[in-house]
C-alpha positions as CSV (number, residue, x, y, z in Angstrom):
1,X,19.9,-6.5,9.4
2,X,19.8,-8.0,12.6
3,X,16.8,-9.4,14.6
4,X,17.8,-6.3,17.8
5,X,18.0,-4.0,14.7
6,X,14.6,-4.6,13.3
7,X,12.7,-4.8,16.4
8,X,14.5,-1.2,17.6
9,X,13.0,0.1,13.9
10,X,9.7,-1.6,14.6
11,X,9.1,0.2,18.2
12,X,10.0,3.5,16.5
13,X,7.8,3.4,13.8
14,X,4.7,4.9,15.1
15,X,1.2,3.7,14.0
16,X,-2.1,5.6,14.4
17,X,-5.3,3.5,13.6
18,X,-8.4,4.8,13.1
19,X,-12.0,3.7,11.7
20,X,-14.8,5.0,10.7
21,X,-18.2,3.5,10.8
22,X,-20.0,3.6,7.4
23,X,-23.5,1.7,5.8
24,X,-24.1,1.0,2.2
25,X,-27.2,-0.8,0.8
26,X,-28.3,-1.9,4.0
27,X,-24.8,-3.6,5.0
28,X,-22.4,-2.1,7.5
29,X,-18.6,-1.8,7.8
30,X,-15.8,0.5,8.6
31,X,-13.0,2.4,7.2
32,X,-10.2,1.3,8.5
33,X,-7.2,3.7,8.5
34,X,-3.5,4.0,9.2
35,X,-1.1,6.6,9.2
36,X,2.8,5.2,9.2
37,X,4.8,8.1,11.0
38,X,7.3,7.8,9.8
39,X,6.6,6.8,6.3
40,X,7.1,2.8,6.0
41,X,10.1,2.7,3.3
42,X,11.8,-0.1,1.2
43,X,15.1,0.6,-0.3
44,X,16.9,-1.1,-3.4
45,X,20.3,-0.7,-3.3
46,X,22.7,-0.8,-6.4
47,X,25.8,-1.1,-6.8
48,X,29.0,-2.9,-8.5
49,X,29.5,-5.8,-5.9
50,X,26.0,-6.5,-4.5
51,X,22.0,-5.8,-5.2
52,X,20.0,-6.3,-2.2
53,X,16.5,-5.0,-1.6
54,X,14.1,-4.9,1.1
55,X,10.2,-6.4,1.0
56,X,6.8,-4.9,2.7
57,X,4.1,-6.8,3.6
58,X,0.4,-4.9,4.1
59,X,-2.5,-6.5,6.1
60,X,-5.0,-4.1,5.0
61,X,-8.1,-6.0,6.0
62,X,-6.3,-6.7,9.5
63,X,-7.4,-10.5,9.3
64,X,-3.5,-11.6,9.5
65,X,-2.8,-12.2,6.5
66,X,-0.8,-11.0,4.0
67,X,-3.0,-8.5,1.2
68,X,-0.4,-7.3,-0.8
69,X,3.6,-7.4,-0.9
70,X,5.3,-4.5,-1.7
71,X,9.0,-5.8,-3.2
72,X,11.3,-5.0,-6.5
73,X,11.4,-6.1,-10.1
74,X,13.7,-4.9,-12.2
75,X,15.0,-1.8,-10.0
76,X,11.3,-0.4,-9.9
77,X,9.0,-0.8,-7.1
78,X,6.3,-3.9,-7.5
79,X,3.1,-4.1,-5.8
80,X,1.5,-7.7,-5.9
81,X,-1.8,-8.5,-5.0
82,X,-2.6,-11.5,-3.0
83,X,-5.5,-13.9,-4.0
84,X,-8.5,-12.3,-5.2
85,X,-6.8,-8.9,-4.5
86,X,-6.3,-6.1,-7.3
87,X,-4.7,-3.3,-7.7
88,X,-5.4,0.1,-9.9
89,X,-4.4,3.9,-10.0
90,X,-7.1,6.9,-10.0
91,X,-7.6,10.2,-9.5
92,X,-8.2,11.4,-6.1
93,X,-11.5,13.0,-7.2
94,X,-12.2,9.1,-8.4
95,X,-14.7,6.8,-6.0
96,X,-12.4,3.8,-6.2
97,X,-15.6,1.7,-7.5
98,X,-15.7,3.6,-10.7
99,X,-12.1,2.9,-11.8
100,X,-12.1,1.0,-15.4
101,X,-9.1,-1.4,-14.8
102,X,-7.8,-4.0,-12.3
103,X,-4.6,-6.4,-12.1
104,X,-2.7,-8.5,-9.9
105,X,0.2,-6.1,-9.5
106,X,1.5,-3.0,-10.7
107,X,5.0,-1.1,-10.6
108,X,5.1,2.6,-9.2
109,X,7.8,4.6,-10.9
110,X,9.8,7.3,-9.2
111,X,9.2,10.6,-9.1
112,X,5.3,10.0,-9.9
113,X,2.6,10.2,-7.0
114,X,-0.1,7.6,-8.0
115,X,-3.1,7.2,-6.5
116,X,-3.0,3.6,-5.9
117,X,-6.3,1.8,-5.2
118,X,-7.3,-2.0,-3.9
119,X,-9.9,-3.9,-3.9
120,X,-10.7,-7.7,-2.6
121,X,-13.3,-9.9,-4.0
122,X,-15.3,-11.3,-1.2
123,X,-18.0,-13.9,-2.7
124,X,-19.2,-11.7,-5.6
125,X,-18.4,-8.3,-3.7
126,X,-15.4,-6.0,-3.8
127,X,-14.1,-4.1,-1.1
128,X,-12.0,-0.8,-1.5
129,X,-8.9,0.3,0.0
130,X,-5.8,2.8,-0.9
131,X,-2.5,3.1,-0.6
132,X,-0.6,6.7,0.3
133,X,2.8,6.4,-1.4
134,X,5.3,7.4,-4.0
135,X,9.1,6.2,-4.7
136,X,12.3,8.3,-5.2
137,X,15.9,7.1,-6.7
138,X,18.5,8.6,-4.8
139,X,18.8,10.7,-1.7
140,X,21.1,12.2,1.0
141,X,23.8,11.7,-2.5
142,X,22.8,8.2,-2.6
143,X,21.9,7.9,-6.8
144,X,21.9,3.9,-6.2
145,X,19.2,3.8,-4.1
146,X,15.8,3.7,-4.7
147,X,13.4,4.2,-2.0
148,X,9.8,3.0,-1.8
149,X,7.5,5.0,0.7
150,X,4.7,3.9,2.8
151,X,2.5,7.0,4.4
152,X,-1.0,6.0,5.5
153,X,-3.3,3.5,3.9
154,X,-7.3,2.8,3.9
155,X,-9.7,0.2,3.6
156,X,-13.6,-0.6,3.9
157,X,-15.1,-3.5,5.0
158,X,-18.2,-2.6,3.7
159,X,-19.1,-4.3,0.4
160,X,-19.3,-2.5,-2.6
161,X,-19.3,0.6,-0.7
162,X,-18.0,3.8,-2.9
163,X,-15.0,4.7,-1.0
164,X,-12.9,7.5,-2.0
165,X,-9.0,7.5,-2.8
166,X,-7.7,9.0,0.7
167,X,-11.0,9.1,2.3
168,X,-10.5,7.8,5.6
């Protein structure tokens, strides 16, 4: 893809911000919020003479830098965690606090909608975040491609604050 290519699909992506004030044990912070219209997407493409796939990177904390890469291992979508960044899946009904399992990454397989939570370790505190997305193989008659999908995402900068899976 070239560099004119990628900026014209930058400027049509459009992305809404929001945040939301929010206190916790006597500490503030906000929820910050975005929706990706449309949907961010990565594709793996497969097919007898070439593999080639695409990479996301997400600056959920909006400090700069890179939170989490979203990329391919073995044809399945892989979600990698920067430093002291984790990743789990929950419930919706879930607060992400109260989920029993972390790791550094985590694949998303198609056809399954996972609620996939975040949190970052900042100096003996976690904040929470969550990711809006789901993967397909195939589309438009296209069975060697597998698309990853981006649709909104939310994080608090609030330590330890009980933030829900979608709550925004």
């Amino acid at each position: 893809m070239n560099k004119s290519t990628l900026a014209l699909l930058l400027l049509m992506i459009v992305v809404a911000t929001a945040c939301k004030k929010v206190e916790y044990n006597g500490q503030t912070g906000k929820i910050l919020h975005k929706t990706y219209s449309p949907a961010l997407n990565i594709n793996y493409v497969m097919n007898s003479e070439e593999q080639y796939w695409d990479t996301l990177k997400l600056d959920l904390d909006q400090d700069g830098a890179t939170d989490l890469k979203i990329c391919f291992q073995y044809e399945t979508p892989y979600i990698i965690g920067s430093k002291d960044w984790e990743l789990s899946v929950a419930g919706d009904d879930l607060y992400i606090n109260q989920v029993g399992w972390w790791s550094r990454d985590y694949h998303v397989y198609c056809g399954q909608m996972n609620a996939i939570c975040v949190r970052h370790n900042i100096d003996d505190d976690y904040c929470y975040g969550w990711l809006n997305a789901y993967a397909t193989q195939g589309s438009n008659g296209q069975v060697d491609v597998i698309r990853y999908y981006l649709r909104e995402t939310g994080y608090c900068t609030c330590p330890n604050y009980p933030l829900k899976w979608g709550e925004k």
